[in-house]
C-alpha positions in Angstrom: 1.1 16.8 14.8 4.4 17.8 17.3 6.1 15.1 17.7 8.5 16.9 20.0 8.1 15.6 23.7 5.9 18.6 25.1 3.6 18.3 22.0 3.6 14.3 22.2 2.3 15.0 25.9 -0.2 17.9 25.1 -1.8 15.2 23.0 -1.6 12.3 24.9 -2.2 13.5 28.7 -6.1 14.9 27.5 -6.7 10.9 26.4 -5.8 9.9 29.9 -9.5 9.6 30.6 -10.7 8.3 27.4 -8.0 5.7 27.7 -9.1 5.2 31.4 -13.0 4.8 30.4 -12.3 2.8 27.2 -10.5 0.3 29.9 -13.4 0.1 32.1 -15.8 -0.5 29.3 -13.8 -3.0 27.9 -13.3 -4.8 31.5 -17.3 -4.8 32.1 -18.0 -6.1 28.8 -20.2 -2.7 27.8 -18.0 -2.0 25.0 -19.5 -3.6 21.8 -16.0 -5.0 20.7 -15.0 -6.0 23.8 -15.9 -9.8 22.8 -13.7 -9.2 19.4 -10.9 -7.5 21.0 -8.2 -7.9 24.1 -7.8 -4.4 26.0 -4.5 -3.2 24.2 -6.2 -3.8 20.9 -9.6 -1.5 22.1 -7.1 1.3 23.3 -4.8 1.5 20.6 -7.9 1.4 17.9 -9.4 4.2 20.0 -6.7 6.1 20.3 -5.6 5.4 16.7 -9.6 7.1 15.8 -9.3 9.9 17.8 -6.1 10.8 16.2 -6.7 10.7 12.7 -10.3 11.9 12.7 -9.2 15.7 14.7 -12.3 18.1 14.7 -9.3 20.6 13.7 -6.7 18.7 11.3 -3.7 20.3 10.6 -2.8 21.2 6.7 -1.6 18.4 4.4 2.2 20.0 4.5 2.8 19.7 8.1 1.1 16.3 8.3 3.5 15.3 5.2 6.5 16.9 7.1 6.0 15.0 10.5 5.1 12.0 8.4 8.7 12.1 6.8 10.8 12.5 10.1 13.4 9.2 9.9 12.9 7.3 13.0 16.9 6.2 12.0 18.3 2.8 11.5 19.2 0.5 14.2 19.1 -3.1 15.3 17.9 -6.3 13.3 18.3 -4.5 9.9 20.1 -3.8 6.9 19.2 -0.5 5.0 21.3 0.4 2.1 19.8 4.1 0.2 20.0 3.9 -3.4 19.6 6.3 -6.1 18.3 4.7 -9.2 19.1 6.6 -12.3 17.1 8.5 -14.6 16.9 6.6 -17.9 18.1 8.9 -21.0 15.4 8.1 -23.1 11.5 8.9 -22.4 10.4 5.8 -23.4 9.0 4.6 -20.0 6.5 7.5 -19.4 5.6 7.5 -23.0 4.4 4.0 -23.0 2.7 4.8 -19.3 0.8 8.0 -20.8 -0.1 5.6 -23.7 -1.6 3.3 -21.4 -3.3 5.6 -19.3 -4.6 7.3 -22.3 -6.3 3.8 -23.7 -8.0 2.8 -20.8 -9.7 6.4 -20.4 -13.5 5.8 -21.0 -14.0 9.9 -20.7 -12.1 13.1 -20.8 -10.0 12.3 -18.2 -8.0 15.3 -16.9 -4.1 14.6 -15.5 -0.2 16.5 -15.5 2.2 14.0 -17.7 4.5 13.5 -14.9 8.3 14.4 -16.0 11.5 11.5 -15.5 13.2 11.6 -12.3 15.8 9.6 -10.5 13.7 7.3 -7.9 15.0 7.5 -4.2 14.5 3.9 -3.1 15.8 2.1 0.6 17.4 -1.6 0.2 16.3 -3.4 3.4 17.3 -7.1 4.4 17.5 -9.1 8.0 20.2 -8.2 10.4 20.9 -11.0 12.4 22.7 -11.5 15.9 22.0 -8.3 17.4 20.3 -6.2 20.2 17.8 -4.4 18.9 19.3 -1.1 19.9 22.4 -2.0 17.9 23.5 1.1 16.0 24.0 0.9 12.5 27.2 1.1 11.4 29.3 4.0 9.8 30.0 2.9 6.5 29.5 3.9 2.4 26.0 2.6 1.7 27.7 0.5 -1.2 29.6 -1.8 1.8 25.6 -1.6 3.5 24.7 -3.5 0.5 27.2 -5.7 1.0 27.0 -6.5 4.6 23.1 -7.1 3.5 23.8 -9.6 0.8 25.5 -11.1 2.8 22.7 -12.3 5.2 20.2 -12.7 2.0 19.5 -16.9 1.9 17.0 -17.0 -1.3 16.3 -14.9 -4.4 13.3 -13.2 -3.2 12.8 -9.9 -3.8 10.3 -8.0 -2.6 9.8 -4.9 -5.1 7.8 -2.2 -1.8 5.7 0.5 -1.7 4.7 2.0 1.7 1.2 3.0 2.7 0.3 6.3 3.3 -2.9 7.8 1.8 -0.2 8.5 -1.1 0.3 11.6 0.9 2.4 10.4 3.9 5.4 8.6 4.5 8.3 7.2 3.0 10.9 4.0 3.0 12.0 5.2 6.5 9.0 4.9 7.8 8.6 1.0 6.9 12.1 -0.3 7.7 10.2 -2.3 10.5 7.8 -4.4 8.5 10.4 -4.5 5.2 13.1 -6.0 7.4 10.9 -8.4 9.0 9.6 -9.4 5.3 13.4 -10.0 4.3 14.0 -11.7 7.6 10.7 -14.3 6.5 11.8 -14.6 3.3 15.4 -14.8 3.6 15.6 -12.2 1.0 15.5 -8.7 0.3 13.6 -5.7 0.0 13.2 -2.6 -2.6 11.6 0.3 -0.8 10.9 2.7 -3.5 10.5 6.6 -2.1 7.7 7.0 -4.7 6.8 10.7 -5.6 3.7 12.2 -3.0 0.7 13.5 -3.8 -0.6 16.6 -3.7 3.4 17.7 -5.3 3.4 14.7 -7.3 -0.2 13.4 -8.4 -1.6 10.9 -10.6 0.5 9.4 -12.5 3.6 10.9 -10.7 4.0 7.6 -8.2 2.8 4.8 -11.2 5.7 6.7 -12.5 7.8 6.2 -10.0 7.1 2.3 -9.5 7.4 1.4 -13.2 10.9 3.0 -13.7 12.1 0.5 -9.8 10.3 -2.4 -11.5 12.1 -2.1 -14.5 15.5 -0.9 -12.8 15.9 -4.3 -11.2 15.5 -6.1 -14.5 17.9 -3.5 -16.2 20.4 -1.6 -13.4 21.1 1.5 -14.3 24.8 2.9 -14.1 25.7 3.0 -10.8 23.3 0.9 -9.2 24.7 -1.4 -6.5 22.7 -5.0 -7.9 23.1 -7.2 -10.2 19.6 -7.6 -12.8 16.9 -9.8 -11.4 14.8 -12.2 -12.6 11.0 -11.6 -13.1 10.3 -14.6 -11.6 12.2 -13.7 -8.3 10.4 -10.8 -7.8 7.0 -9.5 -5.7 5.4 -6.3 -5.9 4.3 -5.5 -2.5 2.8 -2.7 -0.5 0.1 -1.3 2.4 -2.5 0.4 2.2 -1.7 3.0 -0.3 1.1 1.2 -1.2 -0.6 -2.1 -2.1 -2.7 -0.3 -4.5 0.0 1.0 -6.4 1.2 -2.2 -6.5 -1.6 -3.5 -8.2 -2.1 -0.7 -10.6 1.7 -1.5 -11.6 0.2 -5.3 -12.3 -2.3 -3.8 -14.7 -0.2 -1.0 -15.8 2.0 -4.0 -17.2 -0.8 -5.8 -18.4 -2.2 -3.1 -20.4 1.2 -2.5 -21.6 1.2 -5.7 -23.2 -2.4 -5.1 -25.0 -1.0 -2.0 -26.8 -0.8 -2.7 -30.8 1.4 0.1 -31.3 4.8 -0.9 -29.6 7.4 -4.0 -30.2 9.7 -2.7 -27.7 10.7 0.1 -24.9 14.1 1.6 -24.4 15.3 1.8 -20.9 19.2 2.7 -19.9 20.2 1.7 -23.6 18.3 -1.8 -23.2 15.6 -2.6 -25.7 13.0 -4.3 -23.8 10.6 -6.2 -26.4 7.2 -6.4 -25.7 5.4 -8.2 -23.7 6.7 -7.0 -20.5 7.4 -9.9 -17.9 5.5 -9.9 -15.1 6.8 -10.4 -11.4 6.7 -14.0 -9.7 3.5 -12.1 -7.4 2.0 -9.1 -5.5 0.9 -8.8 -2.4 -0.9 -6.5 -0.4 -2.0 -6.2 3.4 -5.2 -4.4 3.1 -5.0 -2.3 -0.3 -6.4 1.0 -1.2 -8.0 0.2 -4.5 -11.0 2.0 -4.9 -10.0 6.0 -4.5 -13.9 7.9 -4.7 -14.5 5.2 -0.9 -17.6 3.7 -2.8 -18.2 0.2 -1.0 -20.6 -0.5 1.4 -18.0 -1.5 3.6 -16.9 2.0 4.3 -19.8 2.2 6.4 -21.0 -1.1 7.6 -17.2 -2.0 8.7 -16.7 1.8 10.5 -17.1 -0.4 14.0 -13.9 -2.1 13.9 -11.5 0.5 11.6 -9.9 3.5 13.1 -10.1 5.0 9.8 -12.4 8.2 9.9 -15.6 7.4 9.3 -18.1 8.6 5.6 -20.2 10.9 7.8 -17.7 13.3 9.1 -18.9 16.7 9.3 -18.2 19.2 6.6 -15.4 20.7 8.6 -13.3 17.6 8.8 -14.4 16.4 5.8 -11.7 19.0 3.7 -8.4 20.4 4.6 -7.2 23.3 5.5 -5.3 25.4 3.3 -1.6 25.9 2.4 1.2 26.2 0.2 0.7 22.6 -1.1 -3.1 22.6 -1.1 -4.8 23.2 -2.4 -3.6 22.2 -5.6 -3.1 25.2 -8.4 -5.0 24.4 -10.7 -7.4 22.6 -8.7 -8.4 19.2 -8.8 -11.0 18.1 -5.9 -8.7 15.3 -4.4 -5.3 14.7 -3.6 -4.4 12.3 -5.8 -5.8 12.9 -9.1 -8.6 14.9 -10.7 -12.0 14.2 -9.9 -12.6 12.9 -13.5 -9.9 10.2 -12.8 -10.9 9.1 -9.7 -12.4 5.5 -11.5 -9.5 5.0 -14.0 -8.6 1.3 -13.9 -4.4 2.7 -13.0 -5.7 5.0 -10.2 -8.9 2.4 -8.6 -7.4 -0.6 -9.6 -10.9 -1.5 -8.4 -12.6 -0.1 -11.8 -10.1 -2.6 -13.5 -12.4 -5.4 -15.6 -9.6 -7.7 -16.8 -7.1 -9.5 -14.9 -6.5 -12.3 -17.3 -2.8 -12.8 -17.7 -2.0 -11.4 -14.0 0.8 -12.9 -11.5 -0.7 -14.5 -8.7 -2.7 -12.0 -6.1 -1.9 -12.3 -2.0 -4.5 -9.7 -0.5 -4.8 -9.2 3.5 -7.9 -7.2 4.9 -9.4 -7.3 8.2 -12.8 -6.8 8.6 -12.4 -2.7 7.6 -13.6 0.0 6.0 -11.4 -1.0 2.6 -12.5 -4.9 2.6 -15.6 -4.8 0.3 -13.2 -3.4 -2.4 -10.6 -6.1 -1.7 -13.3 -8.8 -2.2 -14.4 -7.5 -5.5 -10.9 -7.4 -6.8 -10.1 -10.6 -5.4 -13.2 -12.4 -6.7 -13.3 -11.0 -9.9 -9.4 -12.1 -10.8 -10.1 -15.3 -9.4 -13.3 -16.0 -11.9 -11.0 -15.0 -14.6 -8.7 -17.5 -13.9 -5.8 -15.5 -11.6 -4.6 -17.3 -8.5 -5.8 -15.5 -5.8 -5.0 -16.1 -2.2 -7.4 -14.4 0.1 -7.0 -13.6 3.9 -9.6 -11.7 6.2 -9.4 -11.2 10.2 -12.5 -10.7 12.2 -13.1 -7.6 13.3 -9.3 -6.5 12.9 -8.9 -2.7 11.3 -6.7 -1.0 8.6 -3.2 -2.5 7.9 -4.0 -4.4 11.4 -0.7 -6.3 11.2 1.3 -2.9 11.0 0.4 -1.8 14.3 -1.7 -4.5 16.4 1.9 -6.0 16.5 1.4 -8.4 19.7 -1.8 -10.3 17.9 -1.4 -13.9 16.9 -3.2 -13.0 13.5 -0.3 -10.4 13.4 2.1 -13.3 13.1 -0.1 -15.3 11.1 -0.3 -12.3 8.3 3.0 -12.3 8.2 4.3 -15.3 7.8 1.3 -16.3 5.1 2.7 -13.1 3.2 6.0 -14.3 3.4 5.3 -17.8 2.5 3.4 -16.8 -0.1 6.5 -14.8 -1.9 8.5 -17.2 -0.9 6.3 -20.5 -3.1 5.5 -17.4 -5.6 9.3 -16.2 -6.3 11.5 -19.3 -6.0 12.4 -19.1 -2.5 13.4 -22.5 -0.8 10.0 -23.9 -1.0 9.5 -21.9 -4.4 8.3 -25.4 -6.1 5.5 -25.7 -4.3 2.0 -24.6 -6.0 -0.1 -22.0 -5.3 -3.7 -22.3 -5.9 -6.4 -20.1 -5.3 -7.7 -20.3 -1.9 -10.0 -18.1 0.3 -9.2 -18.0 4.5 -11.2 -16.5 7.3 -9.2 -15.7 10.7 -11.6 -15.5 14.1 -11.2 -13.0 16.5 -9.2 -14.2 19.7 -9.6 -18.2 18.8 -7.6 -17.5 15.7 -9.6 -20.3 14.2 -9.3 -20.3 10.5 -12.4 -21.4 8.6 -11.9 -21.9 4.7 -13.8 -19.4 2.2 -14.5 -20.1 -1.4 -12.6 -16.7 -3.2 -15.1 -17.1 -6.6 -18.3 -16.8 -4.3 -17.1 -14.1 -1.9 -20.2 -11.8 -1.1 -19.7 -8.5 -2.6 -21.6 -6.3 -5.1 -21.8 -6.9 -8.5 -19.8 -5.4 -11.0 -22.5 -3.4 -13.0 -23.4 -2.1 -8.9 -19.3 -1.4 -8.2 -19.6 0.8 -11.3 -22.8 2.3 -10.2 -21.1 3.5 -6.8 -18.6 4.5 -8.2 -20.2 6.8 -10.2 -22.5 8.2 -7.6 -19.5 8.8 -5.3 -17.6 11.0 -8.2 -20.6 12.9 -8.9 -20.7 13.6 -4.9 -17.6 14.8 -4.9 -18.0 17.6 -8.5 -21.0 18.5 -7.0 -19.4 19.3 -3.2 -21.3 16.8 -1.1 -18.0 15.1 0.0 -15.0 17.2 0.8 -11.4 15.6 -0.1 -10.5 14.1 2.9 -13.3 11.5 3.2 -11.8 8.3 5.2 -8.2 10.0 4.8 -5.8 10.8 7.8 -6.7 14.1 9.6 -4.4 14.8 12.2 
């Protein structure tokens, strides 16, 4: 997409009568969400569709390129960029390939990603200022000062944006990271994980593993002091809040293997078992990558996301220097023979015993059905699970739906929760399992027992699965099923 003003209006000025009909249907109560939705929220879920779901999408590199444009820093936040060192020894993607290796139930086929330094944006609450308040011109060491400075509890949120794992970056996230820091009172890590299709499976778990473990051991050079397991949250969106939770099992798996007492990281040797973070949280994560659940179709009315039965066309990408991939692999992310590994679908993942307590946010999307199966499954094995859903509210609803009360209500529940979860000034307070249900509008919250949450079984989640990887070898469903098209 152009993002320059003349290609912004070539875009926009051709919806000026969808936008006007989607208004009147709304207003006459002929639209079938109209009862669910207030007007902004019907146009900006329309226009949202019609954007991702282009009969002509563009190719993945010029999507990934607009995707990366930094909106710049300004106002009620403090951004610090950080460079986080690569460790001298290999020890942290051996032990990764190890555990990728032992939970592979087939001949799984994947590039063993090589040991880079990881890009990552510290983000915290900048208060007493306009919003247009430029940031100031200083060494990005004196940034993480000045942001320190503000921090009021040892919270910190460990992020990974959203973005298909093909999109994006920290830059594009400084808005709902600073407003996390500013909830929390603490800080954020926004970790500028590696993108698919350059960087695939298990390029980004890579990525994430080497941050996690660079705030309980700094490298040389870093600008913080080590923290505490118990202080911190994985987090994420989306994409992101899947890597999250494959980081949580990557962890626990870690801590299965018979073969290793310790891993060397930065001249540290870190014995086995791994901590685990205070928590994760995630605002409606992308855990199952073939799009198996039912709600992927049944959902489709209130999601912007495109829809399963896209036409052929749309259904693939075009071609270019980044895709497809050489060799090829059928999907962006991984090899088609991956797509239900436990570290890449988090939703294939039978054992959460052990695991930090789970926060997980859906609205009532395309993405929930996997969500429910996750959260219900953890919860039966004895993980504390906190589970939110909004009526009829789409994809990552609380990222863009920004004026909604359940907006406010997401986020301050997600911030609470790191908050008890991490040690944060109510930190003592317990967390127990708990299910909630949001209505549309009224706002109306309506308990929901997590254990019992309707969803398919797990020998049927396999099954789908399944079915939806065999689609995919045998060309039935192209690559970009339910991803961004622009």
């Amino acid at each position: 997409m152009d993002t320059s003003p003349a290609g912004l209006l070539r875009v926009f000025v051709p919806k000026i009568p969808f936008i006007a009909k989607t208004a009147l249907w709304h207003s006459l109560w002929l639209s079938p969400t109209s009862s669910k939705w207030d007007l902004r929220t019907e146009i900006t879920v329309r226009i949202i569709r019609s954007l991702l779901d282009s009969p002509d999408p563009t190719p993945i590199s010029k999507q990934q390129r607009w995707s990366l444009k930094d909106p710049g820093i300004k106002g009620k936040m403090w951004i610090a960029k950080v460079t986080l060192a690569r460790p001298e020894e290999d020890d942290v993607r051996d032990i990764l390939v190890e555990a990728v290796e032992s939970l592979k139930e087939q001949d799984g086929i994947y590039t063993t990603p090589p040991i880079l330094p990881v890009e990552a944006e510290w983000t915290g609450y900048r208060a007493n200022v306009r919003d247009d308040r430029p940031r100031l011109d200083l060494p990005e060491a004196q940034h993480y000062e000045k942001l320190m400075s503000e921090v009021r509890s040892p919270v910190t949120v460990l992020y990974f944006h959203g973005g298909a794992f093909f999109l994006m970056d920290p830059s594009s996230h400084r808005v709902p990271t600073s407003r996390l820091a500013h909830l929390t009172g603490g800080r954020c890590l926004s970790v500028r994980y590696r993108l698919s299709p350059q960087g695939p499976f298990p390029f980004a778990l890579l990525d994430a593993f080497q941050a996690y473990l660079s705030l309980l051991y700094p490298p040389p050079g870093s600008f913080h002091s080590p923290v505490a397991p118990e202080n911190i949250v994985f987090a994420g969106d989306s994409a992101g809040g899947g890597l999250a939770l494959a980081l949580v099992q990557l962890i626990l798996q870690i801590n299965r293997l018979p073969s290793r007492g310790s891993v060397n990281f930065h001249g540290h040797s870190i014995a086995l078992p791994l901590p685990l973070p205070a928590g994760v949280a995630g605002t409606s994560p992308w855990i199952d990558m073939t799009r198996s659940m039912p709600s992927t179709s049944a959902n489709a009315e209130y999601d912007y996301l495109p829809p399963p039965l896209s036409n052929e066309k749309i259904s693939r990408f075009p071609s270019d220097d980044i895709w497809p991939a050489d060799p090829p692999r059928g999907d962006l992310y991984c090899d088609l023979s991956m797509l239900s590994h436990p570290l890449v679908s988090p939703l294939a993942a039978t054992d959460w015993k052990g695991s930090c307590p789970i926060w997980l946010c859906y609205g009532e999307e395309m993405l929930a059905d996997e969500g429910k199966s996750v959260a219900r499954l953890a919860a039966l094995q004895g993980v504390t699970v906190m589970w939110k859903q909004a009526e009829a509210m789409p994809h990552c609803f609380s990222m863009i739906l920004v004026q909604l009360e359940t907006t406010r209500k997401c986020f301050h529940d997600w911030a609470n929760f790191c908050v008890q979860a991490a040690g944060g000034k109510d930190g003592d307070a317990k967390l127990e399992t708990r299910g909630t249900w949001f209505a549309a509008k009224s706002g109306k919250e309506t308990d929901v027992d997590v254990k019992a949450l309707n969803v398919c079984s797990r020998e049927e989640v396999a099954k789908r699965m399944k079915a939806a990887i065999q689609a995919r070898m045998q060309g039935i469903e192209g690559e970009g099923k339910l991803l961004p098209k622009l």
